[in-house]
Residue frames as qw, qx, qy, qz and C-alpha x, y, z in Angstrom:
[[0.144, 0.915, 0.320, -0.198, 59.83, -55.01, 10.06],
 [0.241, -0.761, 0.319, 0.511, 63.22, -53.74, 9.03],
 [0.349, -0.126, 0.740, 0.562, 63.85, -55.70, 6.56],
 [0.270, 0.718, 0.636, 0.080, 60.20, -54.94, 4.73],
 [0.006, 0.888, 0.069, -0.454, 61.08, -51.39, 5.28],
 [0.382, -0.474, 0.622, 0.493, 64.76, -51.93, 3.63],
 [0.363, 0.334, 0.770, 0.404, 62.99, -54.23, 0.36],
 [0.229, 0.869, 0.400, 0.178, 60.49, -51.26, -0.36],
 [0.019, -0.826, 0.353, 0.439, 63.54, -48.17, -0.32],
 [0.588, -0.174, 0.578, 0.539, 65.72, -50.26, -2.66],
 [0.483, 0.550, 0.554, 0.396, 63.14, -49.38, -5.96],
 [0.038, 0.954, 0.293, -0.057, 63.18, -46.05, -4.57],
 [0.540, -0.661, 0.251, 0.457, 66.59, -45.56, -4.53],
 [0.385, -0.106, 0.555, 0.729, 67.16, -45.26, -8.17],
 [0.039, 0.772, 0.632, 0.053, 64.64, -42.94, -8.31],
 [0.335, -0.912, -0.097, 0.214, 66.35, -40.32, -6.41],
 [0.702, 0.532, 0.135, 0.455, 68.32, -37.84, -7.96],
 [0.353, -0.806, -0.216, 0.423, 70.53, -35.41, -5.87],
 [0.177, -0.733, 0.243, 0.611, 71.84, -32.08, -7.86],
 [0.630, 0.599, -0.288, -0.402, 72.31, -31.56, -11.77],
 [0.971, 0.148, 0.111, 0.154, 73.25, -34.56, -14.08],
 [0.609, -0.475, 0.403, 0.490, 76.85, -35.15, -14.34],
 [0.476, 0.727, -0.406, -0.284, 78.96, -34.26, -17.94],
 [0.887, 0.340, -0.243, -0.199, 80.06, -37.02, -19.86],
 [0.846, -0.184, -0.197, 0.460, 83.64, -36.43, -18.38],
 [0.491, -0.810, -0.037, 0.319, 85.22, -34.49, -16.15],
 [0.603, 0.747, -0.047, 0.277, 88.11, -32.13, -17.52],
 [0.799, -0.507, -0.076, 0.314, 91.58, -31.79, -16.59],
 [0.402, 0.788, -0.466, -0.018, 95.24, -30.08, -17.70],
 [0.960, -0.137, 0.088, 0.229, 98.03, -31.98, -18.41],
 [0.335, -0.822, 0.296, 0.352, 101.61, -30.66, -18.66],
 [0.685, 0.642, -0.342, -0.026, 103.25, -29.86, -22.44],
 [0.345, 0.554, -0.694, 0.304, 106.74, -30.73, -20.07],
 [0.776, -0.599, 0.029, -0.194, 105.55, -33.39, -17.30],
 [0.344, -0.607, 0.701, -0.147, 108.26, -34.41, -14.52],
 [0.237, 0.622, -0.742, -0.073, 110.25, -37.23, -15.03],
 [0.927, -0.276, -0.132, -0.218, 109.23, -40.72, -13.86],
 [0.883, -0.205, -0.186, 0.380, 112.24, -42.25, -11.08],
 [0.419, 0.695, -0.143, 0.566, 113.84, -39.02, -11.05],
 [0.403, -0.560, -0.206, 0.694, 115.67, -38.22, -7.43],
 [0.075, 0.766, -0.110, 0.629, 115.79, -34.44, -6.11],
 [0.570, -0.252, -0.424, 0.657, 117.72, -34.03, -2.84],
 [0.015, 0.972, 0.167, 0.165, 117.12, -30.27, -1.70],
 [0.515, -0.733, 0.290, 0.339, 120.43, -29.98, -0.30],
 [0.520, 0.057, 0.552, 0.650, 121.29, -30.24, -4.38],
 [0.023, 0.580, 0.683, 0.444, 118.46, -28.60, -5.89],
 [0.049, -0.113, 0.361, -0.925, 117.36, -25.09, -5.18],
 [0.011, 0.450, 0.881, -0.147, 113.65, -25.58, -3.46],
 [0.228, -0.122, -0.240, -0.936, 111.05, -23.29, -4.33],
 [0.035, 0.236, 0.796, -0.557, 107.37, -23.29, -2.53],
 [0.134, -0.185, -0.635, -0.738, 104.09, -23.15, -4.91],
 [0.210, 0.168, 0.427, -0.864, 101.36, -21.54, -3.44],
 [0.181, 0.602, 0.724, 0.283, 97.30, -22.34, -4.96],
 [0.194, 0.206, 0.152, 0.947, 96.40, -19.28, -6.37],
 [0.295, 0.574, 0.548, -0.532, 93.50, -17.52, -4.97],
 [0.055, -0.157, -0.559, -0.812, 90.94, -16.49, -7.31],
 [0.316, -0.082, 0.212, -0.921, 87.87, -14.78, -7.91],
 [0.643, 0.189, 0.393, -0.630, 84.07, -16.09, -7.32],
 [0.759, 0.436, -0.106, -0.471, 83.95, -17.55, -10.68],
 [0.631, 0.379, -0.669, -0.105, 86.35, -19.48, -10.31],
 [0.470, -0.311, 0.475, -0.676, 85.35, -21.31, -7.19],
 [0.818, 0.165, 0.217, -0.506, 83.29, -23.18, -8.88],
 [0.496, -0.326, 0.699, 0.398, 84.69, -26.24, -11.17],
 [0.488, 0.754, 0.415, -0.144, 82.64, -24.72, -13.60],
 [0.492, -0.050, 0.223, 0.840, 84.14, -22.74, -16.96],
 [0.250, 0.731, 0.205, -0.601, 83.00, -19.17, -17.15],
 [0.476, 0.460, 0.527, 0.533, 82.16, -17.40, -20.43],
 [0.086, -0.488, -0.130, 0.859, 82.53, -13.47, -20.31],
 [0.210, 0.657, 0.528, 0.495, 79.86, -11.79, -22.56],
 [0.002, -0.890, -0.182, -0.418, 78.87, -8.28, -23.30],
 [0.179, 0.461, -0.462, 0.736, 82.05, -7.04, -20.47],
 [0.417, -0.320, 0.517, -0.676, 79.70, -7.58, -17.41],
 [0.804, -0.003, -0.027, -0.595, 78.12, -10.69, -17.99],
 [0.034, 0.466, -0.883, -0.047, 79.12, -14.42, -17.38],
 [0.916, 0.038, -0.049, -0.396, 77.98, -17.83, -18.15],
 [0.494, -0.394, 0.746, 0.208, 79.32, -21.02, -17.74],
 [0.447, 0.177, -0.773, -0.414, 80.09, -23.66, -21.04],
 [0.842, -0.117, 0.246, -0.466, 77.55, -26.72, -21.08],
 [0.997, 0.021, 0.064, 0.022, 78.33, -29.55, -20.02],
 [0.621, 0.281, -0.392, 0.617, 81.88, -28.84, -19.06],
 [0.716, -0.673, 0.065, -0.175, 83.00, -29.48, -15.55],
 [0.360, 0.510, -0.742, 0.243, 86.75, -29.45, -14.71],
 [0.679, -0.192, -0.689, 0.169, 88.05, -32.65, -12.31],
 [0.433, -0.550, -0.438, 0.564, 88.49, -30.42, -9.23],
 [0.193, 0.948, 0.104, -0.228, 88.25, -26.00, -9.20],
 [0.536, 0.734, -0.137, 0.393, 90.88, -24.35, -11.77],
 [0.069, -0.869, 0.454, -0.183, 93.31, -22.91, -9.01],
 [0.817, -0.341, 0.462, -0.056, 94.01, -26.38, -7.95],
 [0.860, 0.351, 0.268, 0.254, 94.77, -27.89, -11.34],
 [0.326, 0.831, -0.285, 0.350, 96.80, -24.74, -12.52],
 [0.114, -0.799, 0.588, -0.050, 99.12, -24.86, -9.38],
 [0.760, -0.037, 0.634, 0.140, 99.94, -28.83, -10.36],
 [0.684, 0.690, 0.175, 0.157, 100.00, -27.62, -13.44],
 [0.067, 0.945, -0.169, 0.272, 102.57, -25.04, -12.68],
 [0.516, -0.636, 0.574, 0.031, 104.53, -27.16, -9.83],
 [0.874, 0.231, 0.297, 0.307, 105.24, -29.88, -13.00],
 [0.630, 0.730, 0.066, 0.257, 106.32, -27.43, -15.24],
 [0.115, -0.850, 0.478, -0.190, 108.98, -25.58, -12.75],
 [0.729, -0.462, 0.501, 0.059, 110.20, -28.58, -11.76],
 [0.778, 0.276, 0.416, 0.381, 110.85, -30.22, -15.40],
 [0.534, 0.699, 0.221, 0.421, 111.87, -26.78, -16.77],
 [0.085, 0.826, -0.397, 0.390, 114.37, -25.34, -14.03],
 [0.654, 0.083, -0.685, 0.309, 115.27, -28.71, -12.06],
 [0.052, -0.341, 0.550, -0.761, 113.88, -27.08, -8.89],
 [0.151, -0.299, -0.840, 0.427, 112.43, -29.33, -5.65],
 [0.550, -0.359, -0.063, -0.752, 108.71, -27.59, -5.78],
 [0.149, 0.007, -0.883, 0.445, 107.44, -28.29, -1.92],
 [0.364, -0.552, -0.746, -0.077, 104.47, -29.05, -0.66],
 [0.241, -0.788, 0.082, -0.560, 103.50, -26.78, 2.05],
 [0.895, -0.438, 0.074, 0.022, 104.28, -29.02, 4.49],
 [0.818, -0.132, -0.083, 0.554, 107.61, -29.78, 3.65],
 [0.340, 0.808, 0.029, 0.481, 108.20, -26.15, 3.21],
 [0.542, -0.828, 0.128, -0.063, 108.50, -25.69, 7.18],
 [0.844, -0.331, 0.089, 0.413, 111.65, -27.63, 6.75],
 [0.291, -0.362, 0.353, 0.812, 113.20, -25.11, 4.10],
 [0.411, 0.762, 0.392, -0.311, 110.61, -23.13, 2.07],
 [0.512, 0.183, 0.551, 0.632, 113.52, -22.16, -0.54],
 [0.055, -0.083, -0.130, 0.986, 111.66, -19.48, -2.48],
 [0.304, 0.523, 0.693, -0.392, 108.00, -19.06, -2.09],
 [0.081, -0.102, -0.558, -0.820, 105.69, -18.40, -5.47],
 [0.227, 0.610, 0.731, -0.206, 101.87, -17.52, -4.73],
 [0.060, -0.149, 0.309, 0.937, 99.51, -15.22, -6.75],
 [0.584, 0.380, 0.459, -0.552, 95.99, -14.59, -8.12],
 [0.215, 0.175, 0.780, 0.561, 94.99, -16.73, -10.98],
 [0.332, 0.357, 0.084, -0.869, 92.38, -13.46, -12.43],
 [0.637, 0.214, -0.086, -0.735, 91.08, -15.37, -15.70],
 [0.107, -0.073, 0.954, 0.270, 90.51, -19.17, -16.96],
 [0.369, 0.555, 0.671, -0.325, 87.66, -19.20, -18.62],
 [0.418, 0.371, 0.629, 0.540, 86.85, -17.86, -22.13],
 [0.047, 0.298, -0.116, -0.946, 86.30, -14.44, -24.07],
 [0.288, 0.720, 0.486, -0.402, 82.85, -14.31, -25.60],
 [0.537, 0.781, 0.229, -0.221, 83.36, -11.74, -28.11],
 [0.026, 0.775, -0.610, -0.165, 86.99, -12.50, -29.18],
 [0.949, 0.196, -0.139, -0.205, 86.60, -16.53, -29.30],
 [0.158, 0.648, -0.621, 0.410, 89.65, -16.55, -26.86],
 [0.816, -0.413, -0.324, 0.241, 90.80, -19.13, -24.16],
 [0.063, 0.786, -0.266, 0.555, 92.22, -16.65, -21.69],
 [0.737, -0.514, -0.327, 0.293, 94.30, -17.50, -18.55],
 [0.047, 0.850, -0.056, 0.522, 95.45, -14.65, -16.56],
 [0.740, -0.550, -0.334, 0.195, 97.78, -15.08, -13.33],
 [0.037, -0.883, 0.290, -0.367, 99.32, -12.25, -11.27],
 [0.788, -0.123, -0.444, 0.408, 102.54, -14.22, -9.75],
 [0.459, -0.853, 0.170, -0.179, 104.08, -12.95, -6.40],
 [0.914, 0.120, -0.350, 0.170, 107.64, -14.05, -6.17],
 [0.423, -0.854, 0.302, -0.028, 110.02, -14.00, -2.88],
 [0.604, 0.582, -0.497, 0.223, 113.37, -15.21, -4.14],
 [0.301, 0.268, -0.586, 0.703, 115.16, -17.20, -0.87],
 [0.474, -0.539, -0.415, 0.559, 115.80, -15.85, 2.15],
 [0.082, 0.285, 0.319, 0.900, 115.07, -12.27, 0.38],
 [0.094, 0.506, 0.571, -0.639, 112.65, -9.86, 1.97],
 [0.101, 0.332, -0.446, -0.825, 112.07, -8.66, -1.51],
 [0.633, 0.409, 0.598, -0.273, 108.67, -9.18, -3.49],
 [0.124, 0.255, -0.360, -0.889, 108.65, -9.23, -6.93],
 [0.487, 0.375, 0.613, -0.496, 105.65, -9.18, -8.87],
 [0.053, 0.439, -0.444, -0.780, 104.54, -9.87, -12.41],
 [0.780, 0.299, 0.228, -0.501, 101.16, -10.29, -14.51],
 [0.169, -0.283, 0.868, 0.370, 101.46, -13.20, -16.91],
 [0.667, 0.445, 0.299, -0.518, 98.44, -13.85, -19.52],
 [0.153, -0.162, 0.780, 0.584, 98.03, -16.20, -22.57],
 [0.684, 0.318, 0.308, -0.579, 95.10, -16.48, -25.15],
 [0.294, 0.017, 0.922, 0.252, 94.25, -19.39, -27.40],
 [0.580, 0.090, -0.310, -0.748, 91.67, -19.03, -30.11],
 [0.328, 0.000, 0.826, -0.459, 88.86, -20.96, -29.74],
 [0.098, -0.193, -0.872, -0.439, 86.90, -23.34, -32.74],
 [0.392, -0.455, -0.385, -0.701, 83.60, -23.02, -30.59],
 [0.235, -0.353, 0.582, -0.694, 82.51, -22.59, -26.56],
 [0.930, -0.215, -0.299, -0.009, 81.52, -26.34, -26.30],
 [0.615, -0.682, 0.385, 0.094, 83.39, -28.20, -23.60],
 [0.936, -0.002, 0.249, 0.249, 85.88, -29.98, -25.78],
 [0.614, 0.540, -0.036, 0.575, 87.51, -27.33, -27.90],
 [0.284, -0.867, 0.197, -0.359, 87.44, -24.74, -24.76],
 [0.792, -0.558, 0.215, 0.127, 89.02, -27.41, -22.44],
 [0.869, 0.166, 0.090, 0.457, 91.88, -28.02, -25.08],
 [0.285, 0.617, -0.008, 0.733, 92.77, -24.11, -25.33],
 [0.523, -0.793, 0.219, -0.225, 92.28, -23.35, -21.63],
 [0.955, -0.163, 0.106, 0.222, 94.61, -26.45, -21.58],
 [0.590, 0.606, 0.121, 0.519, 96.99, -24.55, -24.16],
 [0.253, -0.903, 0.193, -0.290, 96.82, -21.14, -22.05],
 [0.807, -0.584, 0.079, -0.014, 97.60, -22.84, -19.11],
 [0.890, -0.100, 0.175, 0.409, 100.58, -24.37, -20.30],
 [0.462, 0.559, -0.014, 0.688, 101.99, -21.04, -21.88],
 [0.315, -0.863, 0.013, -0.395, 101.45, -19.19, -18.83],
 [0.917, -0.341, 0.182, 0.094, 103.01, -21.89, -16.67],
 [0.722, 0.371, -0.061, 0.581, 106.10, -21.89, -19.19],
 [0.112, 0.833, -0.049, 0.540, 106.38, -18.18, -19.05],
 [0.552, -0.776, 0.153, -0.264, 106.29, -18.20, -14.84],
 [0.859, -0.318, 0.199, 0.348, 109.13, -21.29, -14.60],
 [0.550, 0.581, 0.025, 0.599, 111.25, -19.25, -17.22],
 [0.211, -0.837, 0.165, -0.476, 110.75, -15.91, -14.70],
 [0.768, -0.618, 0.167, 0.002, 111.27, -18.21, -11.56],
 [0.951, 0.143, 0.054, 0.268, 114.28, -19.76, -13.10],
 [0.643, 0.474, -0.254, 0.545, 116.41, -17.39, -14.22]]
């Protein structure tokens, strides 16, 4: 009887469709300056430095890319779906670029307990596109504790990329673009 049951689900099984159809591929960033391949860091050489995923708002939650219209209004692009949510990719995005552009040990959270170094977290406010400007906009408010400093400093950092047209391919390449000028900008601040 099981096995009768088992032969008549099988046709049904490619029947069944759970949640919206997938996009052709998934979208990602890569890094204009990725990290080195075989490279040693020692932390007891290297100053260490603790990268934080950025919180962010509702819209970006999702692994969807917003579109801001008319100031209050948001859609997403069709058929573009990043590989995991935007705060994730940006801080990998961000822990390459400090590391290949100021030679500092970026730790995990974990390994931070052993010597957290200084500690970078912050809100990533926009990734996601301008509507009536035809802008890729990324917007992160960094938070930076230098050390063993009790001392916050703090300091908005925004890039925009024109944008060809709010399909997923030319948006993902100029969010890509932001990303990577913003990222510059923040390992330049952390650095010096």
């Amino acid at each position: 009887m099981k096995t009768l049951a088992l032969l008549l689900a099988i046709p049904l099984a490619g029947c069944i469709s759970i949640g919206a159809k997938a996009p052709e591929a998934l979208l990602t960033l890569s890094p204009d300056t990725p990290v080195a391949v075989g490279e040693s860091q020692r932390s007891n050489v290297a100053a260490t430095i603790t990268i934080a995923v950025p919180s962010v708002p509702q819209e970006l939650s999702s692994s969807r890319i917003p579109v801001h219209a008319n100031g209050t209004a948001i859609a997403f692009v069709k058929d573009a779906q990043w590989v995991e949510r935007p705060s994730q990719l940006f801080a990998r995005l961000l822990s390459d670029t400090v590391t290949s552009r100021t030679g500092r040990l970026v730790l995990s959270s974990r390994q931070s307990m052993l010597d957290p170094g200084a500690y970078l977290m912050g809100d990533l406010r926009h990734f996601g596109v301008e509507e009536s400007t035809r802008e890729a906009v990324v917007t992160y408010d960094a938070a930076l504790i230098r050390g063993s400093e009790k001392v916050i400093e703090k300091r908005r950092f925004e890039a925009r990329v024109p944008v060809a047209a709010i399909e997923a391919a030319p948006v993902s390449i100029a969010l890509n673009q932001a990303a990577n000028q913003v990222a510059t900008q923040v390992a330049d601040w952390v650095g010096r």
